[in-house]
N, C-alpha and C positions, 0 to 999 in steps of 0.2 A: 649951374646948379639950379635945380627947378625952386620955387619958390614953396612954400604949402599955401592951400587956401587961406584966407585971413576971416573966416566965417565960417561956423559950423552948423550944417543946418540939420540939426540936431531934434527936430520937432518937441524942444522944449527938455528933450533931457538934462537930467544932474551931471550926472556922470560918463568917463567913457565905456563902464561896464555895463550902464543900463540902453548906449548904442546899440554893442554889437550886441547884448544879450537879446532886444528888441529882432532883431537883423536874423540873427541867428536862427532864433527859436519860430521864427517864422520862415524861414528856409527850409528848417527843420519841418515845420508841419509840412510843409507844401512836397517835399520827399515821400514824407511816410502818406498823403493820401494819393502820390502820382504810384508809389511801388506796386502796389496789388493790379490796379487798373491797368499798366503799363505789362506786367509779365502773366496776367491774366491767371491763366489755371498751367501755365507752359512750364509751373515748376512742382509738376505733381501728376502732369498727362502728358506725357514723350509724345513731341510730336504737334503739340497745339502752340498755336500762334500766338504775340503780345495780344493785349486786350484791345489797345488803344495805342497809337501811333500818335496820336495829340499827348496821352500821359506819359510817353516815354521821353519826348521831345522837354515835357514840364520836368521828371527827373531827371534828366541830362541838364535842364536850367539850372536847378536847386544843386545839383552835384559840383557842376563850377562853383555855381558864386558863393557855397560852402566851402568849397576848398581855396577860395582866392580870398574869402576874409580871414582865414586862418592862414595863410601867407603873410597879407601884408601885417596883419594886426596881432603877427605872432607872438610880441614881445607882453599882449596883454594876457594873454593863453597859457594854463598851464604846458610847458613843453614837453613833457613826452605827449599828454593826451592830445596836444595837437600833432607831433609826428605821426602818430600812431593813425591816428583821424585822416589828415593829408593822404596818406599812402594807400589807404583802405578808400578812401575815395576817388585817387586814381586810378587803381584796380576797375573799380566798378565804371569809370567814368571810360577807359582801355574797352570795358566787355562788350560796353552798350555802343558805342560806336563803332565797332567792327560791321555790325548789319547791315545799319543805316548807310552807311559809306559804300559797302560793296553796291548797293541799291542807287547810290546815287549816279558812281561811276557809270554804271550799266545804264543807268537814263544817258547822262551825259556823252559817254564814248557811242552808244549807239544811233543816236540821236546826231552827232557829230558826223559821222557814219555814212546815216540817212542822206543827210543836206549834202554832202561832197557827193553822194551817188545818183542825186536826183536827175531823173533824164525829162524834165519839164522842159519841153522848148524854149519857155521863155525867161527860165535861168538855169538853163544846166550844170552841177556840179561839176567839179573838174575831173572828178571819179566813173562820171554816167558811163552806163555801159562798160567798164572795165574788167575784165575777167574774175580778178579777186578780189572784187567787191564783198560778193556774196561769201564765200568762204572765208574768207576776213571778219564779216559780221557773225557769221554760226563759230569759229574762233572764240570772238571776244565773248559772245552771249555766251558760249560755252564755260570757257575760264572764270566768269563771274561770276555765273549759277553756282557754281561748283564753290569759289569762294565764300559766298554769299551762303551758301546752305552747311558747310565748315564752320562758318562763323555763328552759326542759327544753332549748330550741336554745341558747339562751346557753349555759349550763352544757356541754353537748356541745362546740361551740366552743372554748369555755374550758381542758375536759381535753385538748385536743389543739395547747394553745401550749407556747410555751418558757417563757412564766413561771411557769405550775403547777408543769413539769418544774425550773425556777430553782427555786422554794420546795420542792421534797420536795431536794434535794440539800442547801438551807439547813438540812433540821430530820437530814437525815442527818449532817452536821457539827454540829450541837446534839446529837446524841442520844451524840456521841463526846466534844466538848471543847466547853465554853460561855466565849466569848471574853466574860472577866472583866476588869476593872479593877484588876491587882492588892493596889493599896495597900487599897482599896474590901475585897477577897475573903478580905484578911488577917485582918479585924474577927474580933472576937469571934461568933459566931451571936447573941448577945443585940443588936448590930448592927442585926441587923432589924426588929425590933420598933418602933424609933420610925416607920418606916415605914409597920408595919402598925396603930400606930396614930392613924396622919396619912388612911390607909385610910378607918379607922372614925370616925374627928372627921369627915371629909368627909361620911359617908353620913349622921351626926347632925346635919350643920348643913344638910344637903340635907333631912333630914326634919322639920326645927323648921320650916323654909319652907313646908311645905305647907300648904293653905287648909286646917286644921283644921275649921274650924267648921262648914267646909258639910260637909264628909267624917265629923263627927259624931252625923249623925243619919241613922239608916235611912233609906235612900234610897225615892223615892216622886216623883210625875209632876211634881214641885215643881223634883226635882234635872235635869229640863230645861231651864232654864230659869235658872239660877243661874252663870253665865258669869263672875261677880267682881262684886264689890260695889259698890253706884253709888254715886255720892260723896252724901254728907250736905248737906242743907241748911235752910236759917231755917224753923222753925214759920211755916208759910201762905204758905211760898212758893214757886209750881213750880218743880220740878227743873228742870237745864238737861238738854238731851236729850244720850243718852249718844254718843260718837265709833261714828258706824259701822263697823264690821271690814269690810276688802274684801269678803270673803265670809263665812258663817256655818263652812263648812270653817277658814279660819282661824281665828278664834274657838275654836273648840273643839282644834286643832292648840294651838294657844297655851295653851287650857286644861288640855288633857293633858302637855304638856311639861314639867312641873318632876317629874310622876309616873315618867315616863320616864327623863328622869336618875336619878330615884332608884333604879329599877331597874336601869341600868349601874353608880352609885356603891355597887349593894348587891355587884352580882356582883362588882363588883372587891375591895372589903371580904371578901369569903366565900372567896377566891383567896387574898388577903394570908393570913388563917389557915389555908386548907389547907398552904401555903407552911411556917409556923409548926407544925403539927399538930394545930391548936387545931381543937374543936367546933366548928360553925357552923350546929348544929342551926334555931335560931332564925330565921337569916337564909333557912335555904332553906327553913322553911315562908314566911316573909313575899315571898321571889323568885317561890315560885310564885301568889301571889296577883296580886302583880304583872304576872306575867307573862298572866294574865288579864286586867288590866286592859288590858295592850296587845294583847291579840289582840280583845276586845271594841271597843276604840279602831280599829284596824285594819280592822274587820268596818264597825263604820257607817261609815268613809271610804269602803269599796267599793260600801257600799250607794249613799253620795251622789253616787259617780259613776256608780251605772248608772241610776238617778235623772232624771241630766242625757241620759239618751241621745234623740237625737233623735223625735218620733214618737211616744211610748209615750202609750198610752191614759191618761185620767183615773185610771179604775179599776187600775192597774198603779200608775202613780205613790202614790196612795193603798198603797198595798202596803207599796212599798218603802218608805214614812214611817212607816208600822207598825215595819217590822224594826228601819229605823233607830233610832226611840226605842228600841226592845226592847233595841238593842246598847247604845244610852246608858245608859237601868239598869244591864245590866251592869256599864260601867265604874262609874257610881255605885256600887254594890255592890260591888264589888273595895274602890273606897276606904274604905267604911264598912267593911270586912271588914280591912285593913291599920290603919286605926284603930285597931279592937280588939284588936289583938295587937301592935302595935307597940311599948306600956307595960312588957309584959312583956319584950320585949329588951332596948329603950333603955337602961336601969340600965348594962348589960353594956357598953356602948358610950361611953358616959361617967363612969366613973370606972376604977382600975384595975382590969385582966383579967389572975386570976393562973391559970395554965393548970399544969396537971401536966406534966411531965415523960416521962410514959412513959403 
């Protein structure tokens, strides 16, 4: 059981109401001046672009650590207006992420692409020269754009309903009074703390879970191949053969899945202390490794599906099996990389965290 902080650094508040309401209402503002800037004129002229890719990036900030102080610190929040709050921030947090991502894959996958097909003499890719290279690569750009300009008409859509407009009027009223629970708001600030450290025991008991031992060793063409351990059996007698996965996509969905919680139960963790004013150095070198893992994850899912497209040549299909191992190291590599750095926060995380004050 993780411990809570034994100091709140509280920048001299009363209360735990006058924390988050401080937190909040500054979140809040920082929303309502990234909205305008960020979807620009795009929810009123079909067809125009955000404004600012730096403001969208600030509303997708404010959007989390909104919805992760109303997570952990639900018990001080009115609770429907926090349900009601959380889900309507997911939505929007769901819309704005769609773009950015297809964008990144498309760097990422093709760029991956690139380096295996390079025919530089003095490091040739293991792709150079190969038939389906190039139509592999017009493939994937293809399926992206397509993606990516899908998710560009959603989003447009989207800025021009009433529930976007419902939600910026909801974080206008947060940014003035945060509908508290008063007996809840009365607490002392030090109040919060067992929360934030209910926080961090979660992301510690999320990270004891993970497959250690394959995520132990430098990854190498072995970690393809290594989907969960087969069951044990009698010296000299065959194994029994292992339960098929639907598909191999699941399989590996299933096997990246505890990595991915744990990158929610960090962010939310890393929230809880911003909340507190506590460092969280640690955790957001370890979120961005993560967070490679899931765009690596993310990256050979798309590959698997263009993969499946109807038609495509031998030599194509061989390609895209390339890349996709390629993205699977990746994530291998991410987890061997969270491995090693992980020892050195842990301590921090289970026992007490005593923070300064100022």
């Amino acid at each position: 059981m993780t411990d809570a902080p034994t100091t709140a650094p509280v920048a001299h508040a009363a209360t735990a109401g006058e924390v988050l309401a401080g937190y909040l209402t500054d979140r809040a503002g920082a929303f309502l001046r990234a909205l305008p800037q960020a979807v620009g004129e795009a929810g009123s002229r079909p067809g125009a672009l955000p404004a600012s890719a730096q403001a969208a990036d600030d509303l997708l900030r404010a959007v989390r650590r909104i919805g992760g102080a109303l997570h952990t610190f639900a018990e001080v929040f009115d609770p429907d207006w926090a349900q009601e709050s959380r889900t309507e921030l997911r939505w929007l947090l769901n819309l704005l992420a769609l773009e950015p991502g297809y964008r990144r894959r498309s760097t990422r996958l093709l760029g991956a692409l690139d380096s295996l097909s390079d025919t530089d003499p003095a490091g040739a890719g293991m792709l150079a020269g190969h038939t389906g290279a190039p139509k592999a690569r017009a493939l994937l750009e293809r399926q992206l754009t397509l993606g990516r300009t899908r998710a560009h008409t959603a989003l447009l859509q989207e800025l021009r309903s009433a529930r976007l407009h419902a939600l910026a009027d909801r974080m206008t009223l947060l940014a003035g009074e945060v509908p508290l629970v008063a007996r809840a708001a009365a607490e002392p600030a030090e109040a919060l703390l067992p929360q934030t450290g209910a926080a961090l025991g979660a992301l510690a008991a999320a990270a004891e879970r993970l497959p250690w031992r394959r995520s132990a060793e430098a990854y190498a063409g072995a970690g393809l191949h290594r989907l969960g351990p087969a069951a044990e059996t009698e010296p000299g007698r065959v194994p029994a053969a292992r339960s098929a996965a639907p598909d191999a996509d699941t399989a590996l969905a299933a096997d990246d899945a505890p990595w991915l919680r744990a990158r929610i139960l960090l962010k939310r963790a890393r929230y809880a202390l911003e909340v507190c004013g506590a460092a969280g150095d640690g955790l957001l070198e370890l979120d961005v490794v993560l967070g490679r893992h899931q765009e690596a994850s993310d990256a050979a899912a798309t590959v698997a599906t263009a993969a499946r497209t109807p038609r495509i040549t031998p030599a194509t299909a061989y390609v895209l099996g390339v890349v996709h191992a390629d993205q699977r190291l990746e994530v291998e590599a991410a987890r061997y990389a969270f491995g090693r750095q992980w020892p050195a926060v842990a301590p921090g995380l289970v026992g007490p965290v005593a923070v300064a004050s100022d």
